[in-house]
C-alpha positions as CSV (number, residue, x, y, z in Angstrom):
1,X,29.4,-191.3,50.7
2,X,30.4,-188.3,53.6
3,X,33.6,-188.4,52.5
4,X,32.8,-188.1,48.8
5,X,30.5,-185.2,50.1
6,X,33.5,-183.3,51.6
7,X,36.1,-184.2,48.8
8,X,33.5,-182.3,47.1
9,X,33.0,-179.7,49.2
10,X,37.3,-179.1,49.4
11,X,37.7,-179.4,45.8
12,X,34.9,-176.5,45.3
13,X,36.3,-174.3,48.1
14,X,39.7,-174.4,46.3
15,X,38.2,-174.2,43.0
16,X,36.5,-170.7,44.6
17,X,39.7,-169.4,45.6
18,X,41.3,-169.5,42.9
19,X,38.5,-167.7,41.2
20,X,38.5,-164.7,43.4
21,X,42.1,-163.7,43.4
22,X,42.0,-160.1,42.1
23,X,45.0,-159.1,39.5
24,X,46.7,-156.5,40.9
25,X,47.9,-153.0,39.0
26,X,51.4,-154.6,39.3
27,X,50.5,-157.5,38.2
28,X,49.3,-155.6,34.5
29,X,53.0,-154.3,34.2
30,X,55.7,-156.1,32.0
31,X,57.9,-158.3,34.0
32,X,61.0,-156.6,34.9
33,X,63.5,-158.4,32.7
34,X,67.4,-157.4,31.6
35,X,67.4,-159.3,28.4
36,X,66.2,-156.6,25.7
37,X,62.9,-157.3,25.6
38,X,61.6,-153.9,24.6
39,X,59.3,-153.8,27.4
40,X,58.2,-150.5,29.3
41,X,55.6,-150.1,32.1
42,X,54.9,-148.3,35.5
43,X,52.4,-147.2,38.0
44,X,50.9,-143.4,37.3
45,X,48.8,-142.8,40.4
46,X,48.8,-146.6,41.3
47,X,47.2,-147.3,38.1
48,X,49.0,-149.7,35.3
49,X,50.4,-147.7,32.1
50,X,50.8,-147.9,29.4
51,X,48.2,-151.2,29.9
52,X,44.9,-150.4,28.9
53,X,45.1,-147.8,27.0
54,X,44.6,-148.3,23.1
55,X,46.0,-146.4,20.5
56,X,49.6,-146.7,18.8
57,X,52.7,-147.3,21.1
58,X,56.0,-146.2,20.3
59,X,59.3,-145.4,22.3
60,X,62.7,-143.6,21.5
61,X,65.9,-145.3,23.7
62,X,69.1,-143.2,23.7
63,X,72.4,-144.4,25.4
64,X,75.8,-142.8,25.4
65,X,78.8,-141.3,27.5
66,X,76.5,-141.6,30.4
67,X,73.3,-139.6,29.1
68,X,70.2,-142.1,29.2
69,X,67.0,-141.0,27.5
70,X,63.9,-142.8,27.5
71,X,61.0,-141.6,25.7
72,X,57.5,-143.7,25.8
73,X,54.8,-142.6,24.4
74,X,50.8,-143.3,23.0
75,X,48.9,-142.0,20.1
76,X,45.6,-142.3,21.5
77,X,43.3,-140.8,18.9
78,X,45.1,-140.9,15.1
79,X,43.6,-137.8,14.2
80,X,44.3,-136.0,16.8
81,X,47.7,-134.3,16.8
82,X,47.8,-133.5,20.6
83,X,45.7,-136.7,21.9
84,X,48.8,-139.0,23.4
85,X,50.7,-139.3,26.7
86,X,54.3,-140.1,27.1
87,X,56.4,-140.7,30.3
88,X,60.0,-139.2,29.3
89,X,63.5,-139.0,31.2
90,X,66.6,-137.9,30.4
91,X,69.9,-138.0,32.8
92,X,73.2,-137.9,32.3
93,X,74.7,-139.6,35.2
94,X,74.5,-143.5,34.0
95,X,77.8,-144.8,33.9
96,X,77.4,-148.5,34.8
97,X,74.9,-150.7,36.6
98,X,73.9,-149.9,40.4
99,X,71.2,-147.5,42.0
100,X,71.5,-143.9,40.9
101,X,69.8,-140.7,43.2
102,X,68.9,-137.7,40.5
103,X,67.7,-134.7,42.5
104,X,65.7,-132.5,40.2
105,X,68.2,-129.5,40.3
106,X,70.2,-129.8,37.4
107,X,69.4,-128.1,34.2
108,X,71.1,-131.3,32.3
109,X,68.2,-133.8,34.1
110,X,64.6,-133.7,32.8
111,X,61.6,-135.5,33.5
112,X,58.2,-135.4,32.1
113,X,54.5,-137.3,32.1
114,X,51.5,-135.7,30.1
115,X,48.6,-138.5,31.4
116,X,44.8,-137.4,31.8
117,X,45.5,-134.6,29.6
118,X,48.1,-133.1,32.2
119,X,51.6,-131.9,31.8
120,X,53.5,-132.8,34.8
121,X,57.4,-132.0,34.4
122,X,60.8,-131.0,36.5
123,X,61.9,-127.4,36.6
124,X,58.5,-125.6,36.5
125,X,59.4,-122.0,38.2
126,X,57.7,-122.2,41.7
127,X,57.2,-125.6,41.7
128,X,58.3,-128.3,44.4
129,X,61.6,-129.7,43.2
130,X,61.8,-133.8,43.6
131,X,63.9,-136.6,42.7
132,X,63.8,-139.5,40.8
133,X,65.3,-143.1,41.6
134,X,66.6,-145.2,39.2
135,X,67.8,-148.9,39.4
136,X,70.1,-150.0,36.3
137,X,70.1,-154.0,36.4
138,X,71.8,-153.8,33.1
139,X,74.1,-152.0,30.9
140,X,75.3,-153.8,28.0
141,X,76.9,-151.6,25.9
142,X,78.3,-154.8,23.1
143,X,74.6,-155.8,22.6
144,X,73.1,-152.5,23.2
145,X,71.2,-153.6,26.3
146,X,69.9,-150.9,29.0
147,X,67.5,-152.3,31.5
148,X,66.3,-151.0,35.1
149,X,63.3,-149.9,37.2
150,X,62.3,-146.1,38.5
151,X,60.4,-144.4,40.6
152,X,59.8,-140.4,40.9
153,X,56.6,-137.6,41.6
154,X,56.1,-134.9,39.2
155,X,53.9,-131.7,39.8
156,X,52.1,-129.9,37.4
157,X,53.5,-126.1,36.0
158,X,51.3,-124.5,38.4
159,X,52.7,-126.4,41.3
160,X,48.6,-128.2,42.3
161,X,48.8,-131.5,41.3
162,X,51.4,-134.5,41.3
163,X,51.8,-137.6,39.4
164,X,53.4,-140.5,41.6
165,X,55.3,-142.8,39.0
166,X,55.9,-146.0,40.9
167,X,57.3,-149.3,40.5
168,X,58.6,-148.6,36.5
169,X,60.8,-150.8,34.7
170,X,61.9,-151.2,31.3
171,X,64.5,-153.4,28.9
172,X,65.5,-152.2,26.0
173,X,67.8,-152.2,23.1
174,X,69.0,-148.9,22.3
């Protein structure tokens, strides 16, 4: 009879555990695949987006002669013309899978977030310049395959607040 007791006792412990594990804001994200799933996702701030937030999805994928644009965006509110975010990047540099540095100091290299109803992009007069990384895991150019993960930091036009966009990945067809 004790050791049914503490069987019991285990078996509820481990039952508890696995109860209290807390998802994580990664966790909420897409997997990061190379297979053209048509998946986006990233940290903003350390929080999960696009995940959680309602409204209609949509993105725009453009690949060739070495300029990558990636356009993902959210209606929010229908009626509402201006009511969405987007996360957007453009780059001419990718030529073929591997790790790619883009200082923001090239007129040809944009990057921009509107989240929380701020516009956060590169080349704002007086603002801090940054950089962006970028990690191409795939560049499939017979199936029409792009896949990678970025990272980058944004400030707003008047230079006082930043947007930290962490841990992103995406898989598209394009």
């Amino acid at each position: 009879m004790r050791h049914i007791k503490l069987l019991l006792l285990i078996a509820s412990l481990s039952c508890l555990s696995l109860h209290c594990k807390k998802e994580s804001e990664l966790d909420k994200l897409p997997p990061a695949t190379a297979i053209g799933a048509n998946t986006f996702g990233c940290l903003m701030n350390g929080k999960a987006w696009p995940m959680g937030r309602g409204g209609y999805h949509y993105n725009y994928i453009f690949y060739e002669l070495g300029v990558l644009h990636i356009h993902y965006a959210i209606k929010i509110n229908e009626h509402d013309p201006v009511d969405n975010e987007w996360l957007s990047f453009t780059t001419n540099k990718i030529h073929t899978p591997g790790f790619y540095f883009v200082p923001f100091t090239y007129d040809t290299d944009f990057f921009s977030v509107n989240y929380n109803n701020v516009f956060y992009r590169t080349g704002a007069v007086g603002v801090p310049n940054g950089m962006a990384y970028i990690t191409i895991s795939r560049l499939d150019s017979s199936n029409n395959i792009v896949s990678g993960t970025f990272d980058f930091s944004l400030y707003n036009q008047e230079g006082t607040k930043k947007i930290k966009v962490s841990s992103g990945r995406f898989d598209f067809h394009y």
